[in-house]
C-alpha positions as CSV (number, residue, x, y, z in Angstrom):
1,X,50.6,-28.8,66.8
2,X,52.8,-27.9,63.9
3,X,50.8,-29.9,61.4
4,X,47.7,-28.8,62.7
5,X,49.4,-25.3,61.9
6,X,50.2,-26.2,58.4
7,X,46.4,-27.7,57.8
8,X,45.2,-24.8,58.8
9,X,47.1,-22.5,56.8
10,X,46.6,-24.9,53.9
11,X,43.1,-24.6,54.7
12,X,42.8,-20.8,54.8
13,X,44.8,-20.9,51.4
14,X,42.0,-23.3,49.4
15,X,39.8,-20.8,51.0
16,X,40.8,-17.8,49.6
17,X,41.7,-19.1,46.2
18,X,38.0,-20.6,46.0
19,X,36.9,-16.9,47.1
20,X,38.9,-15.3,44.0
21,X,37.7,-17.4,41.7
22,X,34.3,-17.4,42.7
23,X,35.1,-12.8,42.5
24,X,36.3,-13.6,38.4
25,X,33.5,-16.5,37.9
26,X,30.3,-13.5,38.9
27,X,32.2,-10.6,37.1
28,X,32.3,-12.4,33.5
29,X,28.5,-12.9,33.4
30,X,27.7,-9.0,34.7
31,X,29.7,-7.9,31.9
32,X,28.3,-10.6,29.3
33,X,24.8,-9.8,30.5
34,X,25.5,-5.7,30.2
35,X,26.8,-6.8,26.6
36,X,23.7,-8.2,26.0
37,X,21.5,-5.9,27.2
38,X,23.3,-3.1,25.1
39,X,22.5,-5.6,22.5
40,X,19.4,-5.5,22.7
41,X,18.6,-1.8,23.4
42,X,20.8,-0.8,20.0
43,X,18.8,-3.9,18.3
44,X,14.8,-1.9,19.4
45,X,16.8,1.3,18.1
46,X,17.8,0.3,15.2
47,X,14.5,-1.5,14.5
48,X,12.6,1.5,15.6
49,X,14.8,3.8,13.3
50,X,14.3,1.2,10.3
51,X,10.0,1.2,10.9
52,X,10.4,5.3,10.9
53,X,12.4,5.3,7.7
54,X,10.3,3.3,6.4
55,X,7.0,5.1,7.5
56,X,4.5,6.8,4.6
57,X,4.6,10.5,4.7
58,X,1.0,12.0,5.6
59,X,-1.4,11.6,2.8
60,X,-4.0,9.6,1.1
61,X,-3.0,5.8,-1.0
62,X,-4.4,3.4,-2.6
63,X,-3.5,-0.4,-1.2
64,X,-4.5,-4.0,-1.6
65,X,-6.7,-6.1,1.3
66,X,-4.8,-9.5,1.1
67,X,-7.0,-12.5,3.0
68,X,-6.8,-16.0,3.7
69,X,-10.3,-16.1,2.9
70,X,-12.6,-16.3,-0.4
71,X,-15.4,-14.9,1.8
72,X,-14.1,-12.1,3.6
73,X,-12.3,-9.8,1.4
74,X,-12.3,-6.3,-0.3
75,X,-15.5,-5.8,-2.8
76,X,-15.0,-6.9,-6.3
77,X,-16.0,-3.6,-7.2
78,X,-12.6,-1.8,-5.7
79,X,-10.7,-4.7,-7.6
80,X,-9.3,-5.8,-4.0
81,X,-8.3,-2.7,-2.9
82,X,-8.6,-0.3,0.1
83,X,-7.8,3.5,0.9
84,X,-4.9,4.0,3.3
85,X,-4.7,7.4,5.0
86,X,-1.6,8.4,6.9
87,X,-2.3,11.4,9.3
88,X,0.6,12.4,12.1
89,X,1.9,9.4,11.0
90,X,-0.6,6.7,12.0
91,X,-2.1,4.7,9.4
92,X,-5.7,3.6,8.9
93,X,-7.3,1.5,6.1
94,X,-11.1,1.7,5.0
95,X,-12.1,-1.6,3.3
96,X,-15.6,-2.0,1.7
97,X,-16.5,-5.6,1.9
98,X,-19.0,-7.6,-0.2
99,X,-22.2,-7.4,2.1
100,X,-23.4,-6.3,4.9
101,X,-23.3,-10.0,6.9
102,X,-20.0,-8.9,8.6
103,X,-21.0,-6.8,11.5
104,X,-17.9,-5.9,13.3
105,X,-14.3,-6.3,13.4
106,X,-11.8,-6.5,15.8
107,X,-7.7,-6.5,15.7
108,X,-6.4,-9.3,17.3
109,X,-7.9,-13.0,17.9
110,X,-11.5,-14.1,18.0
111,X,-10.8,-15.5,21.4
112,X,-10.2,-12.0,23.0
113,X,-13.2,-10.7,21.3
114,X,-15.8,-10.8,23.5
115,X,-13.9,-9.5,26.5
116,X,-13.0,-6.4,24.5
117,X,-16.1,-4.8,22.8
118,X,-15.1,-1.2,23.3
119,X,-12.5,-2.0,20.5
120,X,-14.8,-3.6,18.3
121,X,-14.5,-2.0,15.0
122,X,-17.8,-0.7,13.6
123,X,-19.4,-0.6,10.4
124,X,-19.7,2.1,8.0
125,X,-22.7,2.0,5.2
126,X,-21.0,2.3,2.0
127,X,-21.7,2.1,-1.9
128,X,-20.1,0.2,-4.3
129,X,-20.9,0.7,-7.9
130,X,-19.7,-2.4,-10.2
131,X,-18.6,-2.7,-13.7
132,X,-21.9,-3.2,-15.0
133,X,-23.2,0.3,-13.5
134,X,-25.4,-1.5,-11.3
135,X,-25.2,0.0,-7.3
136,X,-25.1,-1.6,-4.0
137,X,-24.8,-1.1,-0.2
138,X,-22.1,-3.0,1.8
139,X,-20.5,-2.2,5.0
140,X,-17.0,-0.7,4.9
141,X,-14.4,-0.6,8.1
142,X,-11.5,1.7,9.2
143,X,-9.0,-0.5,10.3
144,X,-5.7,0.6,11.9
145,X,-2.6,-0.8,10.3
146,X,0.3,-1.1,12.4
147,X,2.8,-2.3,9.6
148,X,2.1,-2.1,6.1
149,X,3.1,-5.6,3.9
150,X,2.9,-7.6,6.7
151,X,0.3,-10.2,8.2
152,X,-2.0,-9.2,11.2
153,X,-4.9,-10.9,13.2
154,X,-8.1,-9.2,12.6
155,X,-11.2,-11.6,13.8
156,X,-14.9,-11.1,11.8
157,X,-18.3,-11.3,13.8
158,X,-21.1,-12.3,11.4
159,X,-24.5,-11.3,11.4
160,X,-25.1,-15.2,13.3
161,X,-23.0,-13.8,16.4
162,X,-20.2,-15.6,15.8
163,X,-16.3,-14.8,15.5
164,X,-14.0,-16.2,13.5
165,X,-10.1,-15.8,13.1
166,X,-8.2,-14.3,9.9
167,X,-5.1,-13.7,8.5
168,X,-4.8,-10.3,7.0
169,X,-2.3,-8.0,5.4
170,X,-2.3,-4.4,3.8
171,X,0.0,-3.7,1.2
172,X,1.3,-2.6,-2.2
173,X,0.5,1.5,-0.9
174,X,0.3,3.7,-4.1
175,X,-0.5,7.3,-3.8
176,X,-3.8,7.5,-4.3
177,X,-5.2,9.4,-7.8
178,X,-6.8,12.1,-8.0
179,X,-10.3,12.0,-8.8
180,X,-12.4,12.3,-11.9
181,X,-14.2,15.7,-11.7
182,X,-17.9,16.6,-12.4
183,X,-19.0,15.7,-15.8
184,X,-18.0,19.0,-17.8
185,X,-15.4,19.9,-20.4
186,X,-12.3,20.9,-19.1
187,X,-8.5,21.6,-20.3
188,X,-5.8,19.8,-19.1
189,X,-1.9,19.9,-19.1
190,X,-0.4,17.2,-21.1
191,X,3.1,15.4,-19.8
192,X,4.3,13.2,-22.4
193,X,7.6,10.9,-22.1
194,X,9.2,7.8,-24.2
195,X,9.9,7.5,-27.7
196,X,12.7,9.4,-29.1
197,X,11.8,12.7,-28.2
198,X,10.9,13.8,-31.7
199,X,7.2,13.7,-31.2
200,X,5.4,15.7,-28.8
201,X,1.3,16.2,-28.0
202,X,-0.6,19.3,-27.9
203,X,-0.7,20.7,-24.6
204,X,-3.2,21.6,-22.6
205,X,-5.9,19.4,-24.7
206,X,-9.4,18.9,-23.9
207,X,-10.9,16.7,-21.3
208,X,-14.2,15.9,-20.9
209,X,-15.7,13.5,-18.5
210,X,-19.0,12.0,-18.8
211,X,-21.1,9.7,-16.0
212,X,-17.4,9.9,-14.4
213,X,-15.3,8.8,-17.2
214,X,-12.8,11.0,-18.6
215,X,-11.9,11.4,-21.9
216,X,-8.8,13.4,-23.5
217,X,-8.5,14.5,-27.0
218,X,-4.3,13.8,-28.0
219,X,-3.0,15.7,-31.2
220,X,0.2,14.4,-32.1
221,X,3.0,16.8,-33.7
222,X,2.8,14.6,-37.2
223,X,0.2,12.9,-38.9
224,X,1.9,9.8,-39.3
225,X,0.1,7.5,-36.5
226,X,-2.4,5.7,-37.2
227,X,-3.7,4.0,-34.3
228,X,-2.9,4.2,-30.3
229,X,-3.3,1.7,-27.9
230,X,-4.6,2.2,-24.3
231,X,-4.9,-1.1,-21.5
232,X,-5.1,-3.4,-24.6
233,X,-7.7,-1.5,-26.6
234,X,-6.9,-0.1,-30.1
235,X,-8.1,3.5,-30.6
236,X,-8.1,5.0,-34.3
237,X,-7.5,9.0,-35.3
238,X,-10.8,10.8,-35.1
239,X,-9.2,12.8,-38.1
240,X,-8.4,12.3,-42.0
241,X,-6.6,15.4,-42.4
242,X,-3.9,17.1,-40.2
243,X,-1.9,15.9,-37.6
244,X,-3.0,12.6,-36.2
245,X,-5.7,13.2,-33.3
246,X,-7.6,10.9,-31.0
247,X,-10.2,10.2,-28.3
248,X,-8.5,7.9,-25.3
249,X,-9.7,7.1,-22.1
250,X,-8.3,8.6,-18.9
251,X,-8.0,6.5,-15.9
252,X,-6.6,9.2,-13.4
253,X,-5.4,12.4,-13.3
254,X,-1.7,13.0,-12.4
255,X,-0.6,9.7,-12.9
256,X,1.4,8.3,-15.6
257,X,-0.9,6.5,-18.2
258,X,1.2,4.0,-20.6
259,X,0.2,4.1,-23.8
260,X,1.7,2.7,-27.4
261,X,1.4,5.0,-30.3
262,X,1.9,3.3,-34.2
263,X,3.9,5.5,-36.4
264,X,4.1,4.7,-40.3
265,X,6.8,7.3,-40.6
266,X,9.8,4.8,-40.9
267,X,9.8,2.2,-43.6
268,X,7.8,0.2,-41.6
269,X,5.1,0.7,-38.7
270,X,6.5,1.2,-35.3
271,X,4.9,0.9,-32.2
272,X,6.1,3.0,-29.7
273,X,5.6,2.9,-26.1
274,X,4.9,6.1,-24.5
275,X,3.7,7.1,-20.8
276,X,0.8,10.5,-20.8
277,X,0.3,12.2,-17.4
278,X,-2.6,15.0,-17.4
279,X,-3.3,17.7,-15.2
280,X,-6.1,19.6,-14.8
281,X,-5.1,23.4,-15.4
């Protein structure tokens, strides 16, 4: 009897030691895994925080179509690029492709297509003009961008009826230019910046824009340069007399245009580099 006493209590010991154990063993993983889910809740906030920091404010920007294909991209005559518009901060992209042979679009993979047609993207009729002058009709899409500089899905349907996957991306987001006004001749605030500081432009000057093109008249403060230079093209003074003026192109109002300027002032020519910004008054 006594040493079925003794098992016993021996017994009921193991069995209460096992039980305590067991208590410590299930309380390490409830607080590992409430560690880990506070993890993971400060990770999605911080991430979200990060994407609304790094959000575009409202507005209107220019951005490039990047594609994994030679066939399905933005129309040469936009130079691969797109107009991004940000409204209450969601952000859509209108693309004008090369033709009119892509006849939908959807987000996501060509697989899922079919079973989602109410989120096919449709086309919009839209008109290119190319370097040549020459016109043309091609459809355009609004895609909506959930990321900007980062890949998405986005599947094409062709005018055949058949969808195919692509690897897409919208990025590079520039605030957009303003645009050329109706041919006329207008005056313009000149902002000029680089060099020295000696030299300044007339401002306002004359601006005159012609089948779309603008042109600005620039009078220098000295009549010591003799030629400018604009995108690689050299431009010579319209004048013999006076201080130095010429005839440049403009490519877009209120945005910087660099420009070099060659002065003979100094003991030899200089060429200085400059950055113009015009505004229409």
């Amino acid at each position: 009897m006594k040493l079925n006493h003794k098992f016993a209590l021996l017994l009921a010991g193991a069995v209460l030691a096992g039980s305590l154990v067991g208590c410590g063993a299930s309380g390490a993983p409830a607080s590992s895994a409430a560690s880990s889910e506070a993890a993971a809740s400060s990770a999605v906030s911080e991430a979200a925080s990060a994407s609304a920091e790094s959000a575009l404010p409202d507005g209107v920007y220019t951005a490039d179509f990047d594609t994994d294909s030679s066939m399905f991209h933005a129309n040469e005559a936009n130079d691969g690029k797109g107009t991004l518009t940000v409204k209450d901060g969601q952000m859509t992209f209108h693309v004008s492709l090369v033709s009119k042979k892509i006849v939908n679009l959807y987000v996501g993979m060509a697989a899922d297509a079919e079973a989602h047609e109410g989120d096919w993207l449709q086309p919009t009729t839209d008109t290119v003009t190319y370097s040549d002058g020459l016109s043309d009709e091609v459809y355009g899409f609004d895609i909506p961008v959930k990321a900007l500089d980062e890949d998405f899905q986005l599947a094409i349907l062709g005018s055949k009826g058949k969808w195919y996957d692509h690897t897409v991306r919208v990025a590079n987001a520039q605030p957009a230019a303003a645009e050329a006004p109706a041919d006329g001749t207008y005056t313009c605030d000149v902002t000029l910046e680089g060099g020295s500081g000696r030299a300044t432009v007339e401002s306002p000057a004359a601006l005159t824009v012609a089948d779309g093109r603008m042109t600005a008249t620039i009078v220098w403060s000295s009549p010591n340069y003799d030629y400018m230079l604009v995108d690689g093209e050299k431009y010579l003074p319209t004048n013999t007399e006076g201080n130095s003026t010429f005839e440049i192109p403009v490519a877009a109002l209120d945005t910087p245009l660099d420009v070099v300027g060659d002065t003979v002032a100094m003991s030899t020519p200089h060429e200085i580099e400059y950055t113009l910004t015009f505004t229409l008054k």
